[in-house]
N, C-alpha and C positions, 0 to 999 in steps of 0.2 A: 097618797096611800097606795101601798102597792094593791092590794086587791082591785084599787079602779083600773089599774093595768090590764090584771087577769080580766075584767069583763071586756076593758076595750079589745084586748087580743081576740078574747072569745066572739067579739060581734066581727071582727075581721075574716077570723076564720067560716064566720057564716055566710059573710058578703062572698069569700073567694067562693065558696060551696054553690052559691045562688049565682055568680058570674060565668061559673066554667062549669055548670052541669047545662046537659043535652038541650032543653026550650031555649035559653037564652043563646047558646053557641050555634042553632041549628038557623036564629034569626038571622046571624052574618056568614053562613054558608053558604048562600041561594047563588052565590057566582059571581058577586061582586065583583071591581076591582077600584083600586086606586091606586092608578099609575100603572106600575105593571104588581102591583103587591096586591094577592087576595084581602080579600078584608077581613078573611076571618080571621089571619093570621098578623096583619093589621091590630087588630082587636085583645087576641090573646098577648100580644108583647107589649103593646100599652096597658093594658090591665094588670097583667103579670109585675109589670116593670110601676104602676102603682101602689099596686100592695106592699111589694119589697120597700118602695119609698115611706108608706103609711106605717108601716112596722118598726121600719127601723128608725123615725124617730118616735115614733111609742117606746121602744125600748131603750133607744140613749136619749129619752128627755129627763131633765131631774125631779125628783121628789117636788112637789110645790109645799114650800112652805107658807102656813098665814103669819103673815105681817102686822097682827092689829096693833094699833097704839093705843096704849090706854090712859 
């Protein structure tokens, strides 16, 4: 049904909102590293770079149809 799309989008765009605002982004600022890559920056390309993944098959997955036999 397209409308469980619109909420799944809608709960995505909350998680990005709660991933990349200030308290959570300030927890992997403190100076980390790994490797020679900060970690914060670590953090936002993997996250970034999951959401675009979680998106984009929400949006190119197809309609599910029910199958029942009757």
């Amino acid at each position: 049904m397209a409308n469980d799309k619109v909420f799944r989008l809608l709960g995505l765009f909350f998680l990005a909102l709660l991933l990349f605002n200030f308290p959570i982004l300030n927890l992997f600022s403190q100076g980390g590293s790994l490797g020679s890559i900060p970690v914060l920056f670590v953090y936002i390309f993997l996250g970034w770079g999951l959401l675009i993944l979680f998106t984009a098959r929400l949006v190119e997955s197809k309609p599910e149809q029910n199958n029942k036999t009757r």
